[in-house]
N, C-alpha and C positions, 0 to 999 in steps of 0.2 A: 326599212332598216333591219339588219339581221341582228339579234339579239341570243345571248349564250344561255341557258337555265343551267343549273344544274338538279341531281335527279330529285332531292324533295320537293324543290319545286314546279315541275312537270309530274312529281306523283299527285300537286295540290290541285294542278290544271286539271289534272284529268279526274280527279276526285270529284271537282265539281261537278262533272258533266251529270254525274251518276242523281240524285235529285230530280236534274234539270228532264234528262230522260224517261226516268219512273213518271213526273208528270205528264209527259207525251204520251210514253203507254199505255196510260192511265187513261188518258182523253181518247184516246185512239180505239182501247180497248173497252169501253163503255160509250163509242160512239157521243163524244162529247168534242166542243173544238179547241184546237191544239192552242196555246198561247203564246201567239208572234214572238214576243220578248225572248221564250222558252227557242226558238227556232235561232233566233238572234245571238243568241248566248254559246250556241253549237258553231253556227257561222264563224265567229269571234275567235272562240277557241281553235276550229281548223285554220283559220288564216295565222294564228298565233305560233301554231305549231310548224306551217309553214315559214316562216320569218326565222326560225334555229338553223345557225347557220350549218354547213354538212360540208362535209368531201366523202367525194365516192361515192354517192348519194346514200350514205347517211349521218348523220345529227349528231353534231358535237354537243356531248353531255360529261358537265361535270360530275363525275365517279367517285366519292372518297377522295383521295388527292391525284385522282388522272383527269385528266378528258380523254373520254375516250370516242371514237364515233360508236352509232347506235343506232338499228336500226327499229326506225318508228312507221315500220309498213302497217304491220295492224292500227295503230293508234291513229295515224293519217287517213287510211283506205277506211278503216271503219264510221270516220267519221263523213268522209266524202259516201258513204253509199247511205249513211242517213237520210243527209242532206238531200240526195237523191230522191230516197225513196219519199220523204218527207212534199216535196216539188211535185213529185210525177209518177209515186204511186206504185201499189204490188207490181203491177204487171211490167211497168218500166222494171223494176229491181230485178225479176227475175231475169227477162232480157238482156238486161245485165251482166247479171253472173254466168250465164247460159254463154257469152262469148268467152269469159273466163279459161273454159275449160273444154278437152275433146269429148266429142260425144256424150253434152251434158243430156241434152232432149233425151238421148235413147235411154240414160241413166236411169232419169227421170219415170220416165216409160215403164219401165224393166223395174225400177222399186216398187210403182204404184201396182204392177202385175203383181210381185213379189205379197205385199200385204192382201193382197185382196179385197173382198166386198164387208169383209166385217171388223169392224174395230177393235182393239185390244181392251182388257180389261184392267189392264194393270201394264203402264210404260216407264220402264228404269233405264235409265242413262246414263254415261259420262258426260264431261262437261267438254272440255279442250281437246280440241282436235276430233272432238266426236258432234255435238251439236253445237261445238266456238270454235273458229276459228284460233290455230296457235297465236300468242303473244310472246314475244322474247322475255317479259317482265310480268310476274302475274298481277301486282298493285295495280297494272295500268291496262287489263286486259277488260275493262271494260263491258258488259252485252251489248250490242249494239240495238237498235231501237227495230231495226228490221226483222232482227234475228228474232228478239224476243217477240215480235208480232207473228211468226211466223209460227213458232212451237209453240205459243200459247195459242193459236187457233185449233192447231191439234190438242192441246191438253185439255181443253174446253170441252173434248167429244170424249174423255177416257175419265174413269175412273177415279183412280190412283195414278200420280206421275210423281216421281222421286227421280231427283237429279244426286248421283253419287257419288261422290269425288275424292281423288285422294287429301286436295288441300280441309286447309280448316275449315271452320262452320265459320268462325268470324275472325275479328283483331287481323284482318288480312287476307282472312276466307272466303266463299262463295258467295255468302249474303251481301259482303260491302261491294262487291261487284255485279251482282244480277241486277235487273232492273224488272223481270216480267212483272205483273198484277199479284196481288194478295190472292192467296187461296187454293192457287193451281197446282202447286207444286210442294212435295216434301223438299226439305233439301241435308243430303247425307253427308257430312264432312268425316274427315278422317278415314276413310275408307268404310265410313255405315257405325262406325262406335260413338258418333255422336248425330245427329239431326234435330230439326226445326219441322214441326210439322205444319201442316197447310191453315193452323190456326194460331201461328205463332211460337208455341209452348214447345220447349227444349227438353232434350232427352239425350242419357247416353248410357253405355256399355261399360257397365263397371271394373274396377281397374282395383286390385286389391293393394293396399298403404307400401306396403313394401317395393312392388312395381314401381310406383307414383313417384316412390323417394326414389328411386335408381334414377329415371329420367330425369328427375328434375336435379339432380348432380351433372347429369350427363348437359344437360342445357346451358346450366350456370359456366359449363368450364368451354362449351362453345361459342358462349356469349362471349368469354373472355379471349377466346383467340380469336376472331372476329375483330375484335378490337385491335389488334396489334395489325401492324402498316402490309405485314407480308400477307394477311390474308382478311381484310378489309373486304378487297373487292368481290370477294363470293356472298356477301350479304345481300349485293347493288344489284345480281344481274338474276336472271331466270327465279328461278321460284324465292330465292333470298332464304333467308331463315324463317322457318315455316316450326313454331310450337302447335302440332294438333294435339287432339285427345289419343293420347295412347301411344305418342308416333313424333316424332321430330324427322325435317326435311331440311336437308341444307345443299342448296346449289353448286356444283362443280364444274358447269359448262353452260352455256347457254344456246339457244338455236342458232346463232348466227356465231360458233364457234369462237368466240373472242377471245378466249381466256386461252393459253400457249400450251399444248399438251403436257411437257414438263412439270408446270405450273398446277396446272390441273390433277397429276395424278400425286404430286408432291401433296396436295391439299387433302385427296381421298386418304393416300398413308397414314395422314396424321390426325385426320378422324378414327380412322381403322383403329387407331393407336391407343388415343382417349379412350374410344369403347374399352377397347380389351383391357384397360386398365380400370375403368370402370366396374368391367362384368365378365373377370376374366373364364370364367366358366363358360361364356355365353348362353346363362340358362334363361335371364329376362328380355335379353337383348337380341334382337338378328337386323345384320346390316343387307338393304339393298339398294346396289348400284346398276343404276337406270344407264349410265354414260353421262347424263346431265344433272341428275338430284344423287344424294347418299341418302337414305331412308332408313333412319332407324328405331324399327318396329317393335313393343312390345309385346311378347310370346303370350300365346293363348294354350290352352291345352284342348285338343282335338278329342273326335269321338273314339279315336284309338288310342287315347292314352301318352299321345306323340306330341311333345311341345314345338309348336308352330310359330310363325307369324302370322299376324291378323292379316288375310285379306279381302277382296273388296263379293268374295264367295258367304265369307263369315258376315262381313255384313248385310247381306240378302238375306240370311237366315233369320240373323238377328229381327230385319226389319220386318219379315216377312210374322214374326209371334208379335214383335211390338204393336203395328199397325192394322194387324188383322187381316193379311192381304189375302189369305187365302191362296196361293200360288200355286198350290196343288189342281185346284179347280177351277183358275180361270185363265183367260187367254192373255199372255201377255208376253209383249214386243220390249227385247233389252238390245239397247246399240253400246257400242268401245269401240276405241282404235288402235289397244296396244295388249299388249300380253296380257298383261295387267289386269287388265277388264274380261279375259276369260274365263277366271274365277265365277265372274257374275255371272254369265251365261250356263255354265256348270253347272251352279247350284241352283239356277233356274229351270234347269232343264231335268234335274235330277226331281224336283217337286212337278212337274208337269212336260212330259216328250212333246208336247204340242208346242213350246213357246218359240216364239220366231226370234230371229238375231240379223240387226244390219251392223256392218262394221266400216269404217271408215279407213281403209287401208289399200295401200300398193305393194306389199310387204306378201310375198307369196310362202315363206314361211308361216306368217300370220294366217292366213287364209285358209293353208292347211290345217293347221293346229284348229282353228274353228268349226273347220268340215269333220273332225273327229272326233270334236265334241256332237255336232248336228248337221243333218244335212237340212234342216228347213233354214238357209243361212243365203245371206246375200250382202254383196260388198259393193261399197261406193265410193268414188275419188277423193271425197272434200266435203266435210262438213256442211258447206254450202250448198251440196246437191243434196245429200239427206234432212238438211230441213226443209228444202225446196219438196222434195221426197212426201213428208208428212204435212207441211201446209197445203197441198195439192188434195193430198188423202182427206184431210179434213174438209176444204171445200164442196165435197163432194158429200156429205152429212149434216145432219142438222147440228148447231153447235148454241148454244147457250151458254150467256154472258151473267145469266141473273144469279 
């Protein structure tokens, strides 16, 4: 029988999963055994998901007052290649993914050539689209259980690994969604002005009172058009309203284009709008639009005296005095897959020319912009092949779980 959700309750379904998971990783990742029940509960929920009913193959989901269809490829696929991997193991999953895509083996190949015989000392990341897989909705984007066995077997051979992100740290952020093991991993929200380090204990990048009160005016009156019927639906889809530290994010488009161009740029105007009446100078505020998010960033003052927007460059720096990483003097591997994330390889590269960079793109404007920064740079189709990429690397080294 087909049954209808709508979206809080498919963000509850998939909320569960996240528990159910970390215990599998957990047992998987300390070599301990998986708990049926825990397998049971994944089962459950992909047949559940399956049963909403669709046209056009995708999921009718109630939206604020639409139904709208919605495509729940990640949400479905991620949970079928668990299950997989879960049944029939690494070497099935990669074989797997390997039919996915052209020329994944030679990819594969070609990155492992790429890093070479010696490990990094320090590995920074993005998270979506760069080591996850896109999700049209980020509440429900899930890690998958393969994924996170995968880069945690690499993280286990490095150092330091900081995953950087522009979403938040939590309330909607990176942590209520990852799943790897305790320990492995910093994790940078807001573009590096805030993180959780590998022991738990929160830290961020100070933000002086005045700043703090402009955003949080700018929130409050976003909160309030969100509410009203005409613009509702930008809370529902792609990133939603996203409060980080230092930085509000609010959706305009989503990956599977739903929202009507019209619609969409009538929505960007009338943020443009609120800001500027906000901060009409624009000395606290800079807005940037992605085509899918509006981001808007509070200004930092640079080493030239030049008021900026933070981005995810400032945050290397930042993280780089906080945590001690030393990045001048050691070897270390930064992956992205958008403009975005060039910042990081910048300012990683500006602290040490040796540091290598894979990127996750088909985007040959991309490509070059990254060859200008470094030519020690190498690029790969999907996410999927670059952890495929570094769980390989890592099999090949000794890796310690203790």
């Amino acid at each position: 029988m087909k049954t209808s959700l709508n979206l809080d309750e498919f963000y509850k379904i998939i909320g569960e999963t996240v528990p159910v998971k970390r215990r599998i990783i957990n047992s998987l990742y300390f070599n301990k055994p998986v708990c049926p029940t825990d397998i049971k509960i994944l089962n459950d929920t992909y047949d559940r998901l399956s049963k909403i009913p669709e046209t056009d193959k995708k999921k009718l989901i109630n939206i604020g007052s639409k139904t709208i269809p919605t495509d729940l490829g990640y949400e479905t696929e991620e949970l079928k290649r668990d299950l997989l991997f879960l049944e029939k193991g690494e070497s099935f999953i990669i074989s797997y993914l390997g039919k996915l895509y052209d020329n994944f083996d030679i990819q594969v190949k070609k990155g492992l050539e790429f890093l070479g015989d010696s490990k990094p000392d320090i590995f920074i990341t993005d998270r979506d689209g760069t080591i996850n897989n896109y999700c049209g909705r980020y509440l429900s984007s899930v890690q998958s259980i393969y994924n996170s066995w995968f880069i945690s077997r690499f993280a286990s051979i490095v150092a330091n690994n900081i995953i950087l992100t522009s979403a938040p740290l939590d309330n909607g952020g990176i942590t209520d969604i990852n799943i790897n093991p305790d320990g492995l991993f910093h994790y940078a929200g807001s573009k590096g002005r805030e993180y959780l380090d590998k022991r738990g204990q929160r830290h961020s990048f100070a933000i002086p009172p005045e700043k703090q009160d402009m955003l949080d005016a700018l929130n409050k009156r976003l909160k309030y058009l969100l509410e009203q019927k005409e613009f509702e639906i930008f809370s529902h889809i792609g990133s939603g309203l996203q409060f980080k530290f230092g930085q509000t994010t609010i959706a305009r488009q989503d990956i599977n284009l739903s929202i009507p161009p019209s619609d969409s740029e009538h929505w960007l105007e009338t943020v443009q709008k609120t800001v500027n009446e906000i901060d009409p100078e624009s000395s606290f505020l800079k807005i940037e639009d992605t085509g899918k998010d509006i981001e808007i960033i509070l200004t930092v003052d640079s080493e030239s005296n030049v008021i900026k927007d933070y981005d995810k460059g400032d945050g290397i720096r930042y993280l780089d005095k906080e945590l001690n990483l030393d990045l001048k003097h050691k070897h270390t591997l930064v992956c992205g897959d958008t403009f975005s994330d060039l910042p990081m390889i910048k300012a990683a590269f500006e602290k040490n020319s040796s540091t290598k960079a894979i990127f996750v793109t088909e985007d040959n404007s991309l490509v070059q912009a990254l060859s200008d920064i470094t030519s020690n740079s190498f690029t790969v189709k999907s996410p999927d092949i670059l952890i495929t990429i570094l769980f390989n690397f890592s099999k090949g080294l000794q890796i310690c779980t203790s």
